[in-house]
Each structure stands twice: as structure tokens, then as C-alpha cells.
C-alpha positions as CSV (number, residue, x, y, z in Angstrom):
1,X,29.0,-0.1,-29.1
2,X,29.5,-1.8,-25.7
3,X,25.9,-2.4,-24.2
4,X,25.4,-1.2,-20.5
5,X,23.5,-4.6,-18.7
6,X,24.4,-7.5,-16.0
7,X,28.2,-8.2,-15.5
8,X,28.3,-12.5,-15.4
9,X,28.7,-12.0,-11.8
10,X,25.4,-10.4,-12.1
11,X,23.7,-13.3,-13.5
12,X,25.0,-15.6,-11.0
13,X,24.4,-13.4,-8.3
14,X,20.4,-13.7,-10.1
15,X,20.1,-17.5,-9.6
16,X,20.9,-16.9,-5.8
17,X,18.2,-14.6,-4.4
18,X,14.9,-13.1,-5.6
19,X,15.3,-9.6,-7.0
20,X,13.6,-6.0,-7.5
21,X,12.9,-7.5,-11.2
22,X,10.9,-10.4,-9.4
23,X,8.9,-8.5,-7.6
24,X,6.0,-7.0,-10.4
25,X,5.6,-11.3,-11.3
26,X,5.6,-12.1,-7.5
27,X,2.7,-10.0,-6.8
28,X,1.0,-11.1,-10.1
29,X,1.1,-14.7,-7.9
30,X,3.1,-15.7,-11.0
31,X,5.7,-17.7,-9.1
32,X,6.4,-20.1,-12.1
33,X,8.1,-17.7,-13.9
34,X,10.3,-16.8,-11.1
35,X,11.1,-20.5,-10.5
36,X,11.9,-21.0,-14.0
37,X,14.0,-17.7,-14.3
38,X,16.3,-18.7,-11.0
39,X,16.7,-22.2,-12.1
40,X,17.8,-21.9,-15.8
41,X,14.8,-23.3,-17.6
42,X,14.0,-20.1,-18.9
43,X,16.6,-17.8,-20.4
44,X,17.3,-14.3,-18.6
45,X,15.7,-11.1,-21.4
46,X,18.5,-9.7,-23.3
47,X,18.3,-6.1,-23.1
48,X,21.1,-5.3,-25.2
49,X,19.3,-4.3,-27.5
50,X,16.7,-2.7,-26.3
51,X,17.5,1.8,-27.3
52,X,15.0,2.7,-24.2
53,X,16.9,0.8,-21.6
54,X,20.2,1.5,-22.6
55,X,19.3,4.9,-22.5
56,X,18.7,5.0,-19.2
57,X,21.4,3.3,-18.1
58,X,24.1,5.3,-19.8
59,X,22.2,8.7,-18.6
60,X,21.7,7.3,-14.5
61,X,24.5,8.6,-12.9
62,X,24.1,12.1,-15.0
63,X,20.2,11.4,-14.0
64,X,21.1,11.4,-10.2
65,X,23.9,13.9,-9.9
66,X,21.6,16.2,-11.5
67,X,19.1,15.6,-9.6
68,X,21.2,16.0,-6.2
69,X,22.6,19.5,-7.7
70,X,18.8,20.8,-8.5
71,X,17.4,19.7,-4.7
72,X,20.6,20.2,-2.8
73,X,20.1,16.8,-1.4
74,X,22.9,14.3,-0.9
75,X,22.4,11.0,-3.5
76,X,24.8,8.4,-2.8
77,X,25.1,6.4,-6.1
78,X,25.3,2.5,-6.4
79,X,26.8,1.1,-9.3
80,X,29.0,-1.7,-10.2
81,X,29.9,-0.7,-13.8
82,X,33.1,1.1,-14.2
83,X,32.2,3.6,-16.4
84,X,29.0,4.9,-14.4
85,X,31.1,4.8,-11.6
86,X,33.7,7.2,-13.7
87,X,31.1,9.2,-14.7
88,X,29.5,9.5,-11.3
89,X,33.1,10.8,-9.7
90,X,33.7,13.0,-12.6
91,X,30.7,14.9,-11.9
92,X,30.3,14.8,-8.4
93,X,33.6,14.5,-7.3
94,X,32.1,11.8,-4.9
95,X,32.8,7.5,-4.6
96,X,30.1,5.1,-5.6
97,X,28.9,1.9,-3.7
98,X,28.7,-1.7,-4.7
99,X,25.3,-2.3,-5.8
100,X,24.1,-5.1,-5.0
101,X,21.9,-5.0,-1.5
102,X,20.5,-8.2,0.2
103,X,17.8,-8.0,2.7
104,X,19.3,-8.2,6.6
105,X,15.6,-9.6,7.2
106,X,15.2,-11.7,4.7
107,X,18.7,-12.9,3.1
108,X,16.8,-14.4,-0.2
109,X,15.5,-10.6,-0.9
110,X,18.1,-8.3,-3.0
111,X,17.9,-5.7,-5.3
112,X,20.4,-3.9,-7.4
113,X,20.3,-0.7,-6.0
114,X,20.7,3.1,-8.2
115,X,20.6,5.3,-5.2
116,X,20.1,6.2,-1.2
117,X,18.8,10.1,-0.7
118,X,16.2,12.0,1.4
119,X,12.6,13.4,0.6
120,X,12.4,16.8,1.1
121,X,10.8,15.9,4.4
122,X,14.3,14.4,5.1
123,X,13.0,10.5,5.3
124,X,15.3,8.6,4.2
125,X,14.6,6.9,0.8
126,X,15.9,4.4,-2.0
127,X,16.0,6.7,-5.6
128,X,15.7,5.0,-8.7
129,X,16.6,6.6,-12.3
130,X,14.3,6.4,-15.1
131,X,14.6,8.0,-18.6
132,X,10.8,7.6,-19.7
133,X,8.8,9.5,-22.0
134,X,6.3,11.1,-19.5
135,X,5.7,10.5,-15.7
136,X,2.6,9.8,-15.0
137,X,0.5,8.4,-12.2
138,X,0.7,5.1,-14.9
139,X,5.0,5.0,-14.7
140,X,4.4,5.3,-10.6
141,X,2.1,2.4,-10.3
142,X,4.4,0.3,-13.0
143,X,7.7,1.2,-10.7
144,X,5.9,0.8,-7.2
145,X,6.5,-3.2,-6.9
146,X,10.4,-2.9,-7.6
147,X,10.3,0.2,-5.8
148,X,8.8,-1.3,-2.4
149,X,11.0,-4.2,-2.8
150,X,14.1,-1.8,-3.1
151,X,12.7,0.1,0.5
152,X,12.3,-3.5,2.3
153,X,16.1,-4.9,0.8
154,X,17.9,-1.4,2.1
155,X,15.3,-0.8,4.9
156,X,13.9,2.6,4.3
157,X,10.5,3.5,4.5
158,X,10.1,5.6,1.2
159,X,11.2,5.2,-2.0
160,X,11.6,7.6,-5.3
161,X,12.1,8.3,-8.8
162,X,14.6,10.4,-10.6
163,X,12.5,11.4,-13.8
164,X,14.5,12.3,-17.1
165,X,11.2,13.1,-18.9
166,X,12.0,13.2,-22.6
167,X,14.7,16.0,-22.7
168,X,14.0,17.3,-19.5
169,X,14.4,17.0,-16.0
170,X,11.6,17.1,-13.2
171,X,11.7,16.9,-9.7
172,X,11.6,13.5,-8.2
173,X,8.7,11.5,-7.3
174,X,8.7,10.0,-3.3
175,X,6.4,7.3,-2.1
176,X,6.0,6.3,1.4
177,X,5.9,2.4,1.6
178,X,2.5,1.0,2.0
179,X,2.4,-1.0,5.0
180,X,0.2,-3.7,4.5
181,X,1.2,-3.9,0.4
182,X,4.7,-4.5,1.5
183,X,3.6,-7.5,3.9
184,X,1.5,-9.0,1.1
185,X,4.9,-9.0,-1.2
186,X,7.0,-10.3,2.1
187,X,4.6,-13.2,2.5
188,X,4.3,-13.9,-1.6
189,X,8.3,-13.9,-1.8
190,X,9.0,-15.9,1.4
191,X,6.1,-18.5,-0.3
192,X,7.7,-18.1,-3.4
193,X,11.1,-19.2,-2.7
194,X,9.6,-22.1,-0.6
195,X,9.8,-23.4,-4.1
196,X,12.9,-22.8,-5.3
197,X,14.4,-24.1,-2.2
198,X,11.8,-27.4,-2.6
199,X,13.1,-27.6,-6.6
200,X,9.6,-28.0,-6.9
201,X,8.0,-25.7,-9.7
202,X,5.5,-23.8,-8.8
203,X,1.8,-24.7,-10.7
204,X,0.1,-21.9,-12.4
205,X,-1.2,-18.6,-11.0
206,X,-3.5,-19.7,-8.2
207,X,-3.6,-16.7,-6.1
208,X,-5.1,-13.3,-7.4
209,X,-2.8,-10.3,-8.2
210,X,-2.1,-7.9,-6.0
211,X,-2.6,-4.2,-7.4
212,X,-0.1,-1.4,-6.9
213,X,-1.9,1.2,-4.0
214,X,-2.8,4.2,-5.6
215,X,0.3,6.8,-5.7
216,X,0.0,9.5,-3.1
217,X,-0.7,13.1,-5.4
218,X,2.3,15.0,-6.0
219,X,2.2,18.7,-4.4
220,X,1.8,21.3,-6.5
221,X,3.6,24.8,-5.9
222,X,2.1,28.0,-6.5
223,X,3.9,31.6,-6.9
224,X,0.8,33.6,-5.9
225,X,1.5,37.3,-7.4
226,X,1.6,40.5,-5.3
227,X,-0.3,42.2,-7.3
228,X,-4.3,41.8,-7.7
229,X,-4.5,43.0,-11.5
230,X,-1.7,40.8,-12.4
231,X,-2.6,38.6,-15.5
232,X,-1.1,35.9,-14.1
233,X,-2.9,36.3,-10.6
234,X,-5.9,36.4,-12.6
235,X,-5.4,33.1,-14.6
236,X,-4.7,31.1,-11.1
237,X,-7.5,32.5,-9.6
238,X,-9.9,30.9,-12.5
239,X,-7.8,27.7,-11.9
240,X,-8.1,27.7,-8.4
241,X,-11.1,29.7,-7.1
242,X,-10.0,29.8,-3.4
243,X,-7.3,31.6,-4.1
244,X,-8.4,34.8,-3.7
245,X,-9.8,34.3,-0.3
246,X,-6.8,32.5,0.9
247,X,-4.9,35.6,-0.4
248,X,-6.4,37.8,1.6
249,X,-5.9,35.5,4.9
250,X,-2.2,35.5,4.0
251,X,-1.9,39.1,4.0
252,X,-4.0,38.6,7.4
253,X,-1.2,37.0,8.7
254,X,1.7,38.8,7.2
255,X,0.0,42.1,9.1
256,X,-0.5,40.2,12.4
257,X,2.3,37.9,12.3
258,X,4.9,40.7,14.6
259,X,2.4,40.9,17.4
260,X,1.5,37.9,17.2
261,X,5.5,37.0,17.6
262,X,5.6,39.9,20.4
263,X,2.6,38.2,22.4
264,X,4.0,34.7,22.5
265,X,7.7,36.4,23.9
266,X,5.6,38.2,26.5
267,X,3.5,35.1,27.5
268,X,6.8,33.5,28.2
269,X,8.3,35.9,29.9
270,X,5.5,36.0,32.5
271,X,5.4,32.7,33.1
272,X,9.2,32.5,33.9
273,X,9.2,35.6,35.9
274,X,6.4,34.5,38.3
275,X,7.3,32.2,41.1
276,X,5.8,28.7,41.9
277,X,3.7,29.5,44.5
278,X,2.1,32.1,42.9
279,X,-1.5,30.3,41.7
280,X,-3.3,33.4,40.7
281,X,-2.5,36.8,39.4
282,X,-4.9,39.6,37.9
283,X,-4.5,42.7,37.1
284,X,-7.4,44.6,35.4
285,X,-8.9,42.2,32.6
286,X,-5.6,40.1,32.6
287,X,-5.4,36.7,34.7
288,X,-2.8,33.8,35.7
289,X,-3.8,31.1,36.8
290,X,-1.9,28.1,37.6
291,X,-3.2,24.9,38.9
292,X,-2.0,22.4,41.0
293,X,-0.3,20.3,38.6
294,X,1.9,23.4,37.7
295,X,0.4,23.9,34.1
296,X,-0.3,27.5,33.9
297,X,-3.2,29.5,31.9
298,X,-3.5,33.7,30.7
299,X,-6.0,34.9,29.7
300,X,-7.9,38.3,29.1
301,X,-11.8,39.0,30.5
302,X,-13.8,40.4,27.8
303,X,-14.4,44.1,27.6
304,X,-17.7,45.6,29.0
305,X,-19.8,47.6,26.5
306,X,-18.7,51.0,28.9
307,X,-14.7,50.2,28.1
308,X,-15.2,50.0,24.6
309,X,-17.0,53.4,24.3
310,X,-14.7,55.0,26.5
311,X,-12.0,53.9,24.0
């Protein structure tokens, strides 16, 4: 069995730059082991053999075509290794990209990259696929430095994960890059390849680590029911005791919302049909007002007690 892993380009490429793998040990202020990795003293981890990470390579570009059919997003894939990028066109119909992205901002930054898609905000965002046993707030915080790294090398602002959770696949997980966090790991791997370009190793962790900020919650969705004596209405309700009340402001606004769309037509339509050097305009309880910086106000008087028991 051929083992999915880094082509000897690869490697070399690894002694040249700092890279996503760096990037947990740079913010651990472990620049020694960095140092030694780039300059040979150390060998590279063979992950040959290691059944969880060959899993998830062999499954990455099923991983993110799935996930672009689920979300109806565009993924484009990045992948250097022929039969991924076989794979990928086979089920996408679609070309892969090299890999391999270096930082415009700072050339000794590069990752090798799995993916470039949108949130469902439409940010554009780095995507990353992981075969793991769960996804948990745990996995996040583990991906986050490689992740951030990955959003400064390709310049995006967010960055994801395309979870394969056991034998299952859940929607992806997007993280908005943490301002400040990503300085910190600018600053720590612009000070730590001072060293490698010094030769001089680096002495031993001086600086305190640098924790992963605390993933952003993902957001639930809720399929509230139409009717009240539904079993299932009543099970979310005991999970979620607001739900009741917000139920009955929905149907508020379902009731009101044509009128409400008629009012806000009208409204313009005044305004438009009413010249310029019109200022004010009443007629019974209605008013227009418009002052001399042109904005313009309606508005209705309130009804007198002697109105309201006519009608």
C-alpha cells in the first residue's frame, strides 16, 4: 500500500520556509524545535504509518467535494498528489491547484493548503479536511494555530474545517481570524526565523505560550413546529423555554408582515411624489415634514379619546 505524505520536493520545500505544522510549536515559544526541524538536526515525523492520518488524507478530496455538494458552495481544492487530484476531477468534474502557498507579506510564511471556499456569510475562507473522531470545541482549539497561519499565508480573514466525524459528515466549522492572536503568531514567526537565518539555535522556551482564543459557538438551527400539541414542539420548548413566547411574536409578524410591506411602499411613494419645496404637509392626523437639510419625516398624531369612541 502506497502511503499518502510529503513528495521529496515537499521536504525540501520544508527546510525553506516556516509552515502551518510550525505554527502550534511557534506559539508554544518553542522555537528550538523549529530550528532543529528546518536545519536537519532533527528528523521530519514519519507519518506513514500512522492509520488516522492516512485516513484523512486518502478521504480529503471526497471530504471537500462532499462538502461543496451539501452547502452548494464552491471549494476550490489544493493538492499536489496525483491521485487526490484524480479523485477530486472525477468527482467534481473541476481542476485542482498547486498546493503549496507562501505568504505575499511575509515570504518565509507557507502552508500547504487543502482548500479556498466561503462561509455561509460569503467571507472568503481557507477549508481544511479532517477525518476525526468527534468535533469538539477541543479539535477547534487544536486546529486554530495551523488554521490562522493558513488565513495569514492565503490572506483571508476566516478559516474552516470540513468535519468527516466517524462515518458521518457535518457541516463545516468557520472561524473568523483573531486579530490580535494572529499578530502575536506574526511577531513569534518573524522572531523565530531570525534564528534560522542567524544559524543560531534558538535556547529553550523563554517566552510563555500563547493559548488558542476560545472558538466562536457554532449556531444552532431549530425547525419550530406549526402545531402547539406537537410532541416535538413540546420537547423544544422544555429545551428552550423562550420558545414559546418567541413563537407567538413570529406569528406576530407573519400576520403583520403585508401591511407592514404596504406601509413602507406608501411611505415612499409620498415622499417621491411631493416636491422639494414642499416643507410641510398635513392632512387630518397625518404630517410631512421636511427640514432644511432635505431629510424628510411622517408621522401620525395620536387619536383623541372622542375618535376612538366614534370608531
Amino acid at each position: 500500500m502506497n502511503a499518502l505524505g510529503l513528495s521529496d520536493a515537499q521536504r525540501a520545500e520544508r527546510t525553506r520556509r516556516l509552515h502551518a505544522g510550525d505554527a502550534q510549536a511557534i506559539m508554544a515559544g518553542d522555537y528550538r524545535r523549529v530550528f532543529r526541524r528546518i536545519k536537519g538536526l532533527d528528523p521530519e515525523d514519519d507519518l506513514s504509518g500512522e492509520f488516522r492520518v492516512q485516513l484523512g488524507s486518502y478521504t480529503e478530496p471526497f471530504n471537500l467535494a462532499w462538502t461543496m455538494q451539501q452547502t452548494g458552495r464552491n471549494v476550490d481544492y489544493y493538492s499536489d498528489n496525483k491521485l487526490n487530484r484524480e479523485i477530486w476531477m472525477t468527482l467534481t468534474g473541476l481542476y485542482s491547484y498547486a498546493e503549496l502557498i507562501v505568504s505575499k507579506a511575509y515570504p518565509f510564511m507557507a502552508c500547504n493548503l487543502d482548500g479556498l471556499t466561503v462561509t455561509p456569510q460569503g467571507h472568503r475562507s481557507v477549508i481544511d479536511a479532517k477525518h476525526v473522531g468527534r468535533a469538539t470545541e477541543q479539535e477547534i482549539l487544536r486546529y486554530t494555530p495551523a488554521g490562522v497561519w493558513q488565513a495569514t499565508c492565503a490572506e483571508t480573514d476566516w478559516w474552516g474545517l470540513s468535519w468527516i466525524v466517524g462515518n458521518k459528515w457535518e457541516e463545516p466549522t468557520f472561524q473568523e481570524v483573531d486579530p490580535l492572536y494572529q499578530a502575536t503568531m506574526i511577531a513569534r514567526a518573524t522572531e523565530c526565523w531570525g534564528y534560522i537565518e542567524r544559524n543560531e539555535e534558538p535556547p529553550e522556551a523563554e517566552i510563555a505560550p500563547v493559548l488558542a482564543p476560545k472558538p466562536q459557538p457554532r449556531l444552532r438551527s431549530i425547525v419550530v413546529p406549526v402545531e402547539q400539541n406537537d410532541e416535538v414542539y413540546q420537547a423544544l420548548v422544555k429545551q428552550n423555554n423562550w420558545l414559546s413566547e418567541a413563537r407567538r411574536l413570529i406569528y406576530a409578524f407573519v400576520g403583520t408582515h403585508a401591511a407592514a410591506t404596504h406601509h413602507a411602499i406608501v411611505r415612499e411613494d409620498i415622499k417621491k411624489l411631493v416636491p422639494e419645496d414642499v416643507g410641510e404637509l398635513t392632512c387630518g392626523r397625518y404630517r410631512y415634514a421636511r427640514s432644511k437639510a432635505g431629510s424628510v419625516t411622517q408621522s401620525l398624531k395620536p387619536m383623541e379619546k372622542d375618535d376612538e369612541t366614534h370608531e
